[in-house]
C-alpha positions in Angstrom: 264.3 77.3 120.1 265.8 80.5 121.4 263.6 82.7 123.2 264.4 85.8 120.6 263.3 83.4 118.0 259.5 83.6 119.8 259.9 87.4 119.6 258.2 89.3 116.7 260.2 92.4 115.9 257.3 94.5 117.1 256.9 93.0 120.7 258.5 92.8 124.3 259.4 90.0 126.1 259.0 91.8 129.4 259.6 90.1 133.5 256.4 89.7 134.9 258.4 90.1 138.4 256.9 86.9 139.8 258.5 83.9 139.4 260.5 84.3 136.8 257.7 84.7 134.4 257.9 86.5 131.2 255.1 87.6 129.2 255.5 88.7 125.2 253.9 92.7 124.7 253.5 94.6 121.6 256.1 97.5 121.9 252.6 100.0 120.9 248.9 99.2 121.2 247.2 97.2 124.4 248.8 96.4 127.2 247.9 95.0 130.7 247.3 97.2 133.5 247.1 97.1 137.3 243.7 96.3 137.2 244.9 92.7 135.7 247.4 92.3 139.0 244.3 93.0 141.8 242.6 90.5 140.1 245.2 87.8 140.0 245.6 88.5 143.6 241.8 88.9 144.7 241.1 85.7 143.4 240.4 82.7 145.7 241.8 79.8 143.5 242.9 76.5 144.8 246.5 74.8 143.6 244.4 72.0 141.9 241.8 74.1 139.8 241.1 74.0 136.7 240.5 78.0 135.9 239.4 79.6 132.8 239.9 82.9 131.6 237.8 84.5 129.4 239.2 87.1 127.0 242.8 86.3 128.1 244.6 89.3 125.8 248.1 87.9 125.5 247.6 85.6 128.6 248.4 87.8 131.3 246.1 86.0 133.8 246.8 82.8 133.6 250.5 83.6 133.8 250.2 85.5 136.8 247.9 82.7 138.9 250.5 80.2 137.6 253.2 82.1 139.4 251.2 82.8 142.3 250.6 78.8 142.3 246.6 79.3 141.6 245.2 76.3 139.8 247.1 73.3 137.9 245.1 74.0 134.0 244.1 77.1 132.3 242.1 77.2 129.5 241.7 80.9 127.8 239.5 82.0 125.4 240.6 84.8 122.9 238.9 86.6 120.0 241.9 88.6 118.4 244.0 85.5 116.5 247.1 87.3 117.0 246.8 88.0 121.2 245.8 84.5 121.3 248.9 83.8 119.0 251.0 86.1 121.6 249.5 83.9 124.8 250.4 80.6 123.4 254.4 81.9 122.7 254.3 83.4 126.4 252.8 80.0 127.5 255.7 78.3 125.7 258.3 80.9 126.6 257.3 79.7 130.5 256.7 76.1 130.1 253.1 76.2 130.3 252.0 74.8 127.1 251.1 71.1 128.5 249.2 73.4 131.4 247.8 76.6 129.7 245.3 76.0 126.3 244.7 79.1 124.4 241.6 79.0 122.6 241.1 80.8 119.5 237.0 81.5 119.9 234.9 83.5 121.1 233.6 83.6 124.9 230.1 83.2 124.1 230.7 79.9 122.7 232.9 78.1 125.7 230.0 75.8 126.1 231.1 74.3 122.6 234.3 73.7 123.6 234.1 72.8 127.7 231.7 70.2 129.2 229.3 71.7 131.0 229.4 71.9 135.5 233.2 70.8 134.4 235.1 74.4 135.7 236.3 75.0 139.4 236.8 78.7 138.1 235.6 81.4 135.9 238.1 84.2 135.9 237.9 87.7 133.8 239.0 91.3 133.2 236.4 92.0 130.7 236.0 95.1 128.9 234.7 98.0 130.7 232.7 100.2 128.3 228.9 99.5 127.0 228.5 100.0 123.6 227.9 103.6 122.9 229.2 104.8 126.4 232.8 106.0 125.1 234.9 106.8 122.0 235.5 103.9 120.4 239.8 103.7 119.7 240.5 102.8 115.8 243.1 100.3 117.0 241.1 97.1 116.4 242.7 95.4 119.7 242.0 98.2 121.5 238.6 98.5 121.2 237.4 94.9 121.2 240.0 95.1 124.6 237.9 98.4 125.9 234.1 97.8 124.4 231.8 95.4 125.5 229.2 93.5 122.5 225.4 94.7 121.8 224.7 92.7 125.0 227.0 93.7 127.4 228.7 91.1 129.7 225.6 89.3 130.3 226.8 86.6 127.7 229.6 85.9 129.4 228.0 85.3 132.8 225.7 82.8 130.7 228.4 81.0 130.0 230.6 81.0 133.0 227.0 79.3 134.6 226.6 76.6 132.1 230.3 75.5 132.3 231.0 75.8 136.5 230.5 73.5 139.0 228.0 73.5 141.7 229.4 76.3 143.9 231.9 77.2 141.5 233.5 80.6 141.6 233.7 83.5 138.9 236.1 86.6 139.6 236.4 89.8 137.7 237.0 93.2 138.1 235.0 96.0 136.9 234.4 100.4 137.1 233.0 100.7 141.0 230.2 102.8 139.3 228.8 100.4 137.7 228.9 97.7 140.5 225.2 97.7 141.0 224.5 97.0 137.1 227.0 93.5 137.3 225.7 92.6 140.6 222.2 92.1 139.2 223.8 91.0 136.3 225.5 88.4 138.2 222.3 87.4 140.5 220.0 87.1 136.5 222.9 84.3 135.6 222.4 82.5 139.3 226.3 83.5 139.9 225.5 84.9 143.1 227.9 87.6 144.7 229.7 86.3 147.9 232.6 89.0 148.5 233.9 92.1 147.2 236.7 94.4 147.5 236.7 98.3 146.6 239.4 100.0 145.0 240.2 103.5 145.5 243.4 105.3 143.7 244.6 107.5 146.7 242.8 108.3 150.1 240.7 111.6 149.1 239.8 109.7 146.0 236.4 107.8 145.2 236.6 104.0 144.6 237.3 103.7 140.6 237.3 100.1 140.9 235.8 97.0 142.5 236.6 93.1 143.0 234.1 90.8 142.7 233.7 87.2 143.7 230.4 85.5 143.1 229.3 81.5 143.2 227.6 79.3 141.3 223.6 78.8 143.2 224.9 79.7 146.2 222.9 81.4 149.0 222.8 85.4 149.4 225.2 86.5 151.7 227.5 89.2 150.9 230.9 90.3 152.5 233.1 93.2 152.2 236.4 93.5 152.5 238.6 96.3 153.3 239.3 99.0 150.8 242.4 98.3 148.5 244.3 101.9 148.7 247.1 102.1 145.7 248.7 104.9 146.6 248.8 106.5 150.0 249.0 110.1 151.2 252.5 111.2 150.3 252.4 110.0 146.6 254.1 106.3 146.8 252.3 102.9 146.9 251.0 101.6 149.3 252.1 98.6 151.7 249.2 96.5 150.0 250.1 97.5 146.5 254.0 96.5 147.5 253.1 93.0 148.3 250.5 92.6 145.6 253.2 93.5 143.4 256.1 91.6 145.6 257.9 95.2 145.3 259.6 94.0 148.5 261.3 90.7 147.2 262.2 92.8 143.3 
């Protein structure tokens, strides 16, 4: 099958620059931001992992650790039946459909579909905004992309618990203001943080962002790492932003 046969009239199919990676988007409506490409970078992730992504969107995430050779299986869970209809053409369009399983289901319930203490790694990008805290966008994808459930992410981090490993690892990246709020969050589920990154947009800027790695019952020790700067002081990106994006091999 041709790859323009995979291509709905209303969608991209757009060069993920790494690896020769293509990923479909909708030509209006959500689409993946930078804040997906820290976090396929932050991510510790060994070669042989089996990862899992929860609220994958169109399946940005898994294609990204793919080309970035982090893990071996994917499994993503997504809500929205035409994303996760989107993520499984881009996982064929890249000749990832023995590797990468889109789900059709919602996080909550990744127990019912994945053995528990079975995951090397939890990965996410999860919506940002509690309910009530912002205007909610009419575009359906939008919103469920944007707006967190009555309970906030603490459902998830149930979740990611029951179906880790011992010592498993959970990455995700979240607003730096509210880094306090998922930490705790994090240390209730017994995902305990281990290492975090902040993000700030430009040198006289406040963080907007931060990376978070956390482990399944592991012991309390935290470490920082440097500041992630994206653009420097004349305007342009900066040299960790380049290789993040492999701006230098493009």
């Amino acid at each position: 099958m041709l790859d323009t046969e995979l291509v709905h009239p209303d969608e991209n199919l757009e060069d993920l620059q790494l690896a020769g990676m293509k990923i479909l988007q909708k030509k209006q409506g959500f689409r993946f931001g930078m804040d997906t490409v820290l976090l396929a970078d932050f991510a510790r992730i060994g070669k042989h992992d089996h990862v899992v992504d929860f609220g994958t969107g169109t399946g940005v995430l898994p294609l990204l650790l793919s080309g970035r050779e982090k893990g071996r299986e994917y499994t993503a869970f997504e809500i929205q039946p035409e994303m996760a209809d989107m993520a499984r053409r881009s996982a064929f369009l890249n000749g990832l459909d023995a590797r990468m399983h889109v789900l059709l289901a919602d996080v909550r319930q990744a127990h019912l579909y994945l053995h528990s203490s079975s995951i090397d790694h939890v990965i996410c990008n999860p919506p940002y905004f509690p309910p009530g805290s912002a205007y909610v966008n009419p575009d359906p994808a939008l919103s469920v992309s944007r707006h967190q459930g009555e309970d906030g992410i603490r459902p998830w981090l149930t979740e990611a618990m029951r179906i880790l490993k011992g010592h498993g690892r959970f990455s995700l990246i979240y607003p730096a203001q509210r880094m306090l709020e998922v930490m705790q969050a994090l240390e209730s589920a017994h995902l305990i943080p281990k290492r975090f990154r902040l993000v700030y947009p430009a040198l006289d800027k406040g963080a907007n962002l931060v990376l978070i790695e956390a482990q399944k019952d592991a012991k309390p020790l935290l470490h920082t790492e440097p500041p992630l700067i994206v653009y420097d002081k004349d305007g342009r990106e900066s040299e960790e932003i380049r290789r993040i994006y492999h701006m230098a091999e493009a």
